[in-house]
N, CA, C and O atoms as a printed pandas DataFrame, in Angstrom:
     atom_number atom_name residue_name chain_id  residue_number  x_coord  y_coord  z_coord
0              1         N          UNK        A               1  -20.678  -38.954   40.892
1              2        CA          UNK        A               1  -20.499  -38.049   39.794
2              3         C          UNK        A               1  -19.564  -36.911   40.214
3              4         O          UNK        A               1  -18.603  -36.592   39.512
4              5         N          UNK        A               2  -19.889  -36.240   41.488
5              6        CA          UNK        A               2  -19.100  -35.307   41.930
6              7         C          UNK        A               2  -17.846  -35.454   42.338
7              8         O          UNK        A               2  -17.060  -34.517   42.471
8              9         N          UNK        A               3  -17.506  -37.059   42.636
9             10        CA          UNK        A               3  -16.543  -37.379   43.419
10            11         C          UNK        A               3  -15.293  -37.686   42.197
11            12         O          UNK        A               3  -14.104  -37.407   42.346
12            13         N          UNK        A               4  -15.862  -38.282   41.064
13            14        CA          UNK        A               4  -15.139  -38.723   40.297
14            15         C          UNK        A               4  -14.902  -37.542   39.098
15            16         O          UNK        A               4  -14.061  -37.712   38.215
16            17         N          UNK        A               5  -15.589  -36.554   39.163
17            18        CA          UNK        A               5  -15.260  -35.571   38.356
18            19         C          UNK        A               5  -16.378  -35.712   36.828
19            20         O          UNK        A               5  -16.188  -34.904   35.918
20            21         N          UNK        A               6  -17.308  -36.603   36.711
21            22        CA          UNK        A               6  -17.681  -36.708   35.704
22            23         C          UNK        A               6  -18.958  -35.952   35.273
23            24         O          UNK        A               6  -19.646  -35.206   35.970
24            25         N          UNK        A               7  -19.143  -36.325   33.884
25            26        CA          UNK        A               7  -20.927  -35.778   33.699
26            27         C          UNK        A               7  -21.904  -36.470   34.185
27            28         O          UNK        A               7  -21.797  -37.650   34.520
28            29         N          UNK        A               8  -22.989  -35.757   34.266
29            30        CA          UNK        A               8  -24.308  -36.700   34.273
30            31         C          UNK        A               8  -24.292  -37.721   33.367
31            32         O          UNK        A               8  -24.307  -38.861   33.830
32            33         N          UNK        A               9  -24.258  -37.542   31.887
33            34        CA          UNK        A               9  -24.163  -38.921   31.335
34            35         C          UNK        A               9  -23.801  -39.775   31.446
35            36         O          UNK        A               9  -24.473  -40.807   31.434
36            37         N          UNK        A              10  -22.410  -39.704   31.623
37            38        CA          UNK        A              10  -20.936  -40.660   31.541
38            39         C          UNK        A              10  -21.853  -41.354   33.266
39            40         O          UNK        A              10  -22.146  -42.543   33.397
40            41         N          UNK        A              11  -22.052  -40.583   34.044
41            42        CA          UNK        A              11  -22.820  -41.430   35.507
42            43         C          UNK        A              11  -23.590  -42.430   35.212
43            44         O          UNK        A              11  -23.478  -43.590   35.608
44            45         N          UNK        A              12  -24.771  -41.763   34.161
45            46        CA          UNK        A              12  -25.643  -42.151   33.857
46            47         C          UNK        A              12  -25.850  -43.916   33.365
47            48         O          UNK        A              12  -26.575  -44.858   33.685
48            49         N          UNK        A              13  -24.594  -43.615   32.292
49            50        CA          UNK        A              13  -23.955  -45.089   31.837
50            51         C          UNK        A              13  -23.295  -45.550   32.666
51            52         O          UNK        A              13  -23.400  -46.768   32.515
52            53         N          UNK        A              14  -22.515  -45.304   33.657
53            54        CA          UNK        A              14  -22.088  -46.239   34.365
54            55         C          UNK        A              14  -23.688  -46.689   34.849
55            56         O          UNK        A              14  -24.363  -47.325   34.040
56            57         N          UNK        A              15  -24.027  -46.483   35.636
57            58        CA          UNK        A              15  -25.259  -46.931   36.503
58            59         C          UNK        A              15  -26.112  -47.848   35.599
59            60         O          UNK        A              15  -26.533  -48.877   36.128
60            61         N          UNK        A              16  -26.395  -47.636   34.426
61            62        CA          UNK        A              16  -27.251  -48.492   33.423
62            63         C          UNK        A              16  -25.679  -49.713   33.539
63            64         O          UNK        A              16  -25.874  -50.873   33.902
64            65         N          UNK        A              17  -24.442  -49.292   33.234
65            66        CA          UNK        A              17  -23.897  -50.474   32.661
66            67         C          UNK        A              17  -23.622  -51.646   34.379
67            68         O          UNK        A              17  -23.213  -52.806   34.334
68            69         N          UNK        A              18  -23.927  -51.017   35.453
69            70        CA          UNK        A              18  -24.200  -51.854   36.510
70            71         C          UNK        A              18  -25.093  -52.446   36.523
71            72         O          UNK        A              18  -25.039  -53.636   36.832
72            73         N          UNK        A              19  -26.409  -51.755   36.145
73            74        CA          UNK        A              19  -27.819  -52.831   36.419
74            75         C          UNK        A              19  -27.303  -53.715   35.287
75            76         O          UNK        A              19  -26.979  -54.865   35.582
76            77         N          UNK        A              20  -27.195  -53.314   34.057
77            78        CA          UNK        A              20  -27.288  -54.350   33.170
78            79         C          UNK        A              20  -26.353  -55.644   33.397
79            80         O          UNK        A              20  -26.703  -56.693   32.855
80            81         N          UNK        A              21  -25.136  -55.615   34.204
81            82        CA          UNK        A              21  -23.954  -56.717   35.118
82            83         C          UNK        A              21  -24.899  -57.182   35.926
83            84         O          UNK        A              21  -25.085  -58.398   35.978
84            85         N          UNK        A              22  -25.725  -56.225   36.762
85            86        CA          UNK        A              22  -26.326  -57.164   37.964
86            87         C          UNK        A              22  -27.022  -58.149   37.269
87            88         O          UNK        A              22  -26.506  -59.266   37.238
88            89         N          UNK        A              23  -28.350  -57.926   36.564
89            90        CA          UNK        A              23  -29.142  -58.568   35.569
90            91         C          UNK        A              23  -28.212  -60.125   35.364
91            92         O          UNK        A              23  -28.396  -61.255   35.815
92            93         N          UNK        A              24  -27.443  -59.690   34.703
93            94        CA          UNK        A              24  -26.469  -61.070   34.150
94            95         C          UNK        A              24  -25.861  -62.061   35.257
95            96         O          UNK        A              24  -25.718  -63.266   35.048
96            97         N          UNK        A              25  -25.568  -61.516   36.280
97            98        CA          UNK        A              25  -25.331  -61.919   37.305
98            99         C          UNK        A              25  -26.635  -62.899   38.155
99           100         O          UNK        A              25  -26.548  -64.003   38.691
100          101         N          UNK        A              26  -27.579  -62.154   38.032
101          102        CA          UNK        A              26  -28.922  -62.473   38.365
102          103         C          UNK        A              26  -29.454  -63.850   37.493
103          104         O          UNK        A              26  -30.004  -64.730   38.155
104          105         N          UNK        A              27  -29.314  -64.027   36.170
105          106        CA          UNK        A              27  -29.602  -64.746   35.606
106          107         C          UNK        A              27  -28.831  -65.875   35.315
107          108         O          UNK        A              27  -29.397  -66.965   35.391
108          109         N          UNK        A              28  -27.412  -65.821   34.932
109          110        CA          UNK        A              28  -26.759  -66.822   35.622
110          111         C          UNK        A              28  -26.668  -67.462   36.676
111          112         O          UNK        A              28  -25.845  -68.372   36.573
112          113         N          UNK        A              29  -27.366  -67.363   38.093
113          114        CA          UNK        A              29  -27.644  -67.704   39.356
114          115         C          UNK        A              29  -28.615  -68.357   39.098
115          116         O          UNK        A              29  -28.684  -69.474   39.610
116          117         N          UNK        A              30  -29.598  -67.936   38.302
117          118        CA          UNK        A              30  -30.936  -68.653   38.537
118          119         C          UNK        A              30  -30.592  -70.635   37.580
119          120         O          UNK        A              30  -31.160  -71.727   37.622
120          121         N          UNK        A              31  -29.639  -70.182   37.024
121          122        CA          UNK        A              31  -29.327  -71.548   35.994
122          123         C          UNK        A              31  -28.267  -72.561   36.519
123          124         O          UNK        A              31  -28.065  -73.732   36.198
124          125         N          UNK        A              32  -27.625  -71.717   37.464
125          126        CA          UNK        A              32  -26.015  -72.166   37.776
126          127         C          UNK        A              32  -26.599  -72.951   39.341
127          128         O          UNK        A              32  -25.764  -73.799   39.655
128          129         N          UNK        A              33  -27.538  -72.910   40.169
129          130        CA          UNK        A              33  -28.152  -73.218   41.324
130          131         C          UNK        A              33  -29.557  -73.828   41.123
131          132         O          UNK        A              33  -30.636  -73.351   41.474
132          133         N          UNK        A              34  -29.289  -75.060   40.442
133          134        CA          UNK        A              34  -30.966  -75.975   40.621
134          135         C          UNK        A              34  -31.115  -76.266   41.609
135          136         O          UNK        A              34  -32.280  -76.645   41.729
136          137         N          UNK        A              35  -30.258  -76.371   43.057
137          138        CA          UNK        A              35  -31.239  -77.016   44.334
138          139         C          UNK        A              35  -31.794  -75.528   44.888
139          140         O          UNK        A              35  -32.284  -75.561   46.017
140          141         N          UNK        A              36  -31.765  -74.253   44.221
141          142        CA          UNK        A              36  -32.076  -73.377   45.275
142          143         C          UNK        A              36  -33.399  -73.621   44.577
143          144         O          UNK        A              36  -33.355  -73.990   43.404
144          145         N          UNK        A              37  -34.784  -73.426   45.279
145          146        CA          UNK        A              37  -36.397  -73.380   45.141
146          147         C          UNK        A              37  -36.706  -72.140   43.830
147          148         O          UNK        A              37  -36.731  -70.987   44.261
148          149         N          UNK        A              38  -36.916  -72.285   42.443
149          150        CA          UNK        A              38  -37.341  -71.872   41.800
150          151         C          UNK        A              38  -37.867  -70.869   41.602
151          152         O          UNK        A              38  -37.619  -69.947   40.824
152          153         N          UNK        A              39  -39.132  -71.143   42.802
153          154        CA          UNK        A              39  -40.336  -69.948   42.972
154          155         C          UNK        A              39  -39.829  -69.036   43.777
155          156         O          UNK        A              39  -40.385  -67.939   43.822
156          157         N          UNK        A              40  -38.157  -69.406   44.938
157          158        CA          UNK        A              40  -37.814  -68.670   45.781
158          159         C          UNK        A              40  -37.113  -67.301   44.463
159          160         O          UNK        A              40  -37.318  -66.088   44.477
160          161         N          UNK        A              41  -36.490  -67.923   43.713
161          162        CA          UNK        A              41  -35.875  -67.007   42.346
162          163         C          UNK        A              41  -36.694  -66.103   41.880
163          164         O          UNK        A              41  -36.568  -64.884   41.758
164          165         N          UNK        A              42  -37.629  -66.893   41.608
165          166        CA          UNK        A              42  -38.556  -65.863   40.257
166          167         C          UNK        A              42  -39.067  -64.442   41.288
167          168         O          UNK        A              42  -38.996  -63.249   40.993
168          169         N          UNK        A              43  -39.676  -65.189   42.787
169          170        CA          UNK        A              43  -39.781  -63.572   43.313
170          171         C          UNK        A              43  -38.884  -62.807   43.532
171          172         O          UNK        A              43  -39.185  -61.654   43.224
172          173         N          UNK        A              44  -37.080  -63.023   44.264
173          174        CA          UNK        A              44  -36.968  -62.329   43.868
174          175         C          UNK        A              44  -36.635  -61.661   42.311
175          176         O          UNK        A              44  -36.617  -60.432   42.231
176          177         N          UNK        A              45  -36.410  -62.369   41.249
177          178        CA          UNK        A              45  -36.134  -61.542   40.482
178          179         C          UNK        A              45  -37.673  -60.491   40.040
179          180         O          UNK        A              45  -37.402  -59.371   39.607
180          181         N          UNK        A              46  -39.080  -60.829   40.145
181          182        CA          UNK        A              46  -39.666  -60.374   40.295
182          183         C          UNK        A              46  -39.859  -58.565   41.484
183          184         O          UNK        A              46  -40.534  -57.537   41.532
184          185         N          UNK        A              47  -39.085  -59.042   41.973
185          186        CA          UNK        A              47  -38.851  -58.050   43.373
186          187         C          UNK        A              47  -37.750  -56.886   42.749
187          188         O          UNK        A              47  -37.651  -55.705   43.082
188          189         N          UNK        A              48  -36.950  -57.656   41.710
189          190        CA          UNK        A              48  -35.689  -56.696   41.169
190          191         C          UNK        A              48  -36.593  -55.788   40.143
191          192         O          UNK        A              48  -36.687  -54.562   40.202
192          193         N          UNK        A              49  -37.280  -56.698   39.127
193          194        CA          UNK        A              49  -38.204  -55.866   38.018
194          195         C          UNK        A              49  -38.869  -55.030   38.659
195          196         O          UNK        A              49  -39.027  -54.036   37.950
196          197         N          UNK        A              50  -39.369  -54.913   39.693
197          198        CA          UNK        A              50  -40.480  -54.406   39.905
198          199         C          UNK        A              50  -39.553  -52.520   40.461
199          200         O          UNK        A              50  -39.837  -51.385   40.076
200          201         N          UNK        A              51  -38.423  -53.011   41.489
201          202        CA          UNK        A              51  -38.011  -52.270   41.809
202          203         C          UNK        A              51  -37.226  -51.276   40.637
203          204         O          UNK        A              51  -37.120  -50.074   40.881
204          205         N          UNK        A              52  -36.775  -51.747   39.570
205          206        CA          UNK        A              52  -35.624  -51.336   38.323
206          207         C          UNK        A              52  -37.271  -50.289   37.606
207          208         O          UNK        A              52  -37.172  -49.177   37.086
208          209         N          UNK        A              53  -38.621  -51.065   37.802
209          210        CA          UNK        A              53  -39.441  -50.573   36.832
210          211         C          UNK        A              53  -40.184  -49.059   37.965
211          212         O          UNK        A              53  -40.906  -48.197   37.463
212          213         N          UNK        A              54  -39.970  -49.059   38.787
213          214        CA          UNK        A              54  -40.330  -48.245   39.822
214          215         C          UNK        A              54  -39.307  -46.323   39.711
215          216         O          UNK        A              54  -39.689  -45.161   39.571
216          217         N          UNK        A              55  -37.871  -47.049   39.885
217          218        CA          UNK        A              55  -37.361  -46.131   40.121
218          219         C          UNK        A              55  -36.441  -45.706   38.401
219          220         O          UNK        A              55  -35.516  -44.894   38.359
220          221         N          UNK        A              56  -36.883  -46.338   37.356
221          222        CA          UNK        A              56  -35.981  -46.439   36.281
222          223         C          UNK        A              56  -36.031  -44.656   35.751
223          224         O          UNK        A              56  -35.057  -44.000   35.382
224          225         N          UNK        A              57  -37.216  -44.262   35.838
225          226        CA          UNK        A              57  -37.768  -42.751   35.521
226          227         C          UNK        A              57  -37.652  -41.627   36.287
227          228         O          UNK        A              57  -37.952  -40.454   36.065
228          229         N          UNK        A              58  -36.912  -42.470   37.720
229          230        CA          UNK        A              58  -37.044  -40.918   38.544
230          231         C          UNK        A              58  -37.247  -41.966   39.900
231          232         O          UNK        A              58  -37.287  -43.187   40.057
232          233         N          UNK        A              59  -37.340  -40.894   40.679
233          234        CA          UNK        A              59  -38.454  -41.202   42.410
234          235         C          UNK        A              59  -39.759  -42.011   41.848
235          236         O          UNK        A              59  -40.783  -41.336   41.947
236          237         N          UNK        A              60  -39.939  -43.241   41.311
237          238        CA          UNK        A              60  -41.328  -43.406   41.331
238          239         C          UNK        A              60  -42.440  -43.441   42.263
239          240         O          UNK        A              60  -43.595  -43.179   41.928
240          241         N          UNK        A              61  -41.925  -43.909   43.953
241          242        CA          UNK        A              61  -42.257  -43.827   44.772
242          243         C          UNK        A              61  -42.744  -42.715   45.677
243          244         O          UNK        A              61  -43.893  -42.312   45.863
244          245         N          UNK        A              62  -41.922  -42.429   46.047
245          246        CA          UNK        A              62  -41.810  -40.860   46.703
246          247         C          UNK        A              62  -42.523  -39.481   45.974
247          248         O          UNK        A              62  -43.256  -38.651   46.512
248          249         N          UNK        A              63  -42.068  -39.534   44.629
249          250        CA          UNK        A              63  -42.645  -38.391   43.563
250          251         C          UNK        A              63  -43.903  -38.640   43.018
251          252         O          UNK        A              63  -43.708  -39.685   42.398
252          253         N          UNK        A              64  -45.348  -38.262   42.823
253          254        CA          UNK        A              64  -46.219  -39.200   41.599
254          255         C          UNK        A              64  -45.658  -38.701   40.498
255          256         O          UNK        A              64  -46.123  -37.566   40.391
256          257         N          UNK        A              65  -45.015  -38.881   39.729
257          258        CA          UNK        A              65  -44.607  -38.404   38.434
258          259         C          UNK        A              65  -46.246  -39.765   37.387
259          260         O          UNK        A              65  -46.625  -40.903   37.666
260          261         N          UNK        A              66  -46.565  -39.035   36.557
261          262        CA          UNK        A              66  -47.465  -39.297   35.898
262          263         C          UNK        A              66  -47.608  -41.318   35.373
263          264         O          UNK        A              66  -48.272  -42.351   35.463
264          265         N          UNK        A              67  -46.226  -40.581   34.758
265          266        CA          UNK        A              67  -45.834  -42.106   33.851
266          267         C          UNK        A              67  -45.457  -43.195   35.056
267          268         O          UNK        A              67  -45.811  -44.327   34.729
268          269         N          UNK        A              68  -45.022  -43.153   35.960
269          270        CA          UNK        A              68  -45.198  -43.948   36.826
270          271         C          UNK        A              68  -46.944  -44.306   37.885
271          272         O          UNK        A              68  -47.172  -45.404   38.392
272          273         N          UNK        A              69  -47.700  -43.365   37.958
273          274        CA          UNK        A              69  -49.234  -43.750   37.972
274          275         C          UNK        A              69  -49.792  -44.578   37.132
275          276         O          UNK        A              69  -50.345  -45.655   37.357
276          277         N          UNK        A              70  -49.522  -43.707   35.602
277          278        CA          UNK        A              70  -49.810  -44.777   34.637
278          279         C          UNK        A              70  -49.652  -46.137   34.109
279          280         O          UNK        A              70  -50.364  -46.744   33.309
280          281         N          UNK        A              71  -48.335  -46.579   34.851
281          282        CA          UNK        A              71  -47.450  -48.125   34.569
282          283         C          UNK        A              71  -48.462  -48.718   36.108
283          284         O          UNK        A              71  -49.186  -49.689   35.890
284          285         N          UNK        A              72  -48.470  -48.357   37.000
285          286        CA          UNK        A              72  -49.150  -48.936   38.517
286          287         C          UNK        A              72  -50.572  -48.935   37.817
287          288         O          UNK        A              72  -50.996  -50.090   37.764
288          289         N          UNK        A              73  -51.326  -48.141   37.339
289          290        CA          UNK        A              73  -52.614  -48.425   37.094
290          291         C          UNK        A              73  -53.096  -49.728   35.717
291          292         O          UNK        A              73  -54.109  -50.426   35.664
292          293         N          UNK        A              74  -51.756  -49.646   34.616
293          294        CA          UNK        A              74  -51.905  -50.641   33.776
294          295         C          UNK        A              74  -51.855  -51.888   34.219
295          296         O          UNK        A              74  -52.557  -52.752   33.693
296          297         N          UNK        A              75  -50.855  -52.218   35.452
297          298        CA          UNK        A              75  -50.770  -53.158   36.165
298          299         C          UNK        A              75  -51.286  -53.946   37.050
299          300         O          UNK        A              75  -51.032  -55.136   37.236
300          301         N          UNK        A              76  -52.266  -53.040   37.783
301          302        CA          UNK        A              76  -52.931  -53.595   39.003
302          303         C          UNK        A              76  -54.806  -53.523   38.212
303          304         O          UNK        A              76  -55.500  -54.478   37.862
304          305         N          UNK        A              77  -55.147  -51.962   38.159
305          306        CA          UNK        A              77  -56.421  -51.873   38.094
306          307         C          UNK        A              77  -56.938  -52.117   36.609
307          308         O          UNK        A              77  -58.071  -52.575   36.464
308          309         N          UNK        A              78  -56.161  -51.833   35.518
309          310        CA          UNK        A              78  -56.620  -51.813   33.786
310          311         C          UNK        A              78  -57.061  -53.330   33.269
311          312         O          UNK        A              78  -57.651  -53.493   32.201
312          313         N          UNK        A              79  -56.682  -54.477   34.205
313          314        CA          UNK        A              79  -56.511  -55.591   34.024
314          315         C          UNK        A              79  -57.569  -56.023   34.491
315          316         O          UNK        A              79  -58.110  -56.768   33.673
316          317         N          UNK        A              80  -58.270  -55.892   35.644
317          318        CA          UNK        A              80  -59.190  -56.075   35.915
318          319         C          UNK        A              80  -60.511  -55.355   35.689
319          320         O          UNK        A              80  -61.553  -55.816   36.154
């Protein structure tokens, strides 16, 4: 942002309009490669969701920001 002179937004969209390339990229792989192992795919793309759903709001990790407690607790403990 600093380097290129821009706003937060205009960053902002770039960075969304990368994940959303990777994504496509990601999913075309999974169709374009039948000898690679299936289940080897789905985790990682599982591994990508998880990470995109982690940090999409902020530090989900590092920070407790609320709404990220709340998505980990719907997930793991609400279910059971």
């Amino acid at each position: 942002m600093h380097k290129a002179g821009v706003s937060e937004e205009k960053a902002r969209e770039h960075i969304k309009s990368l994940i959303g390339n990777t994504w496509k990229k990601i999913n075309d792989y999974q169709f374009a490669n039948p000898r690679i192992s299936q289940t080897f795919i789905g985790i990682a793309m599982n591994l990508a969701r998880m990470a995109q759903c982690m940090y999409q709001y902020g530090d989900g990790h590092g920070v407790g920001h609320l709404e990220t407690k709340d998505r980990v607790k719907s997930l793991l403990i609400k279910p059971l």
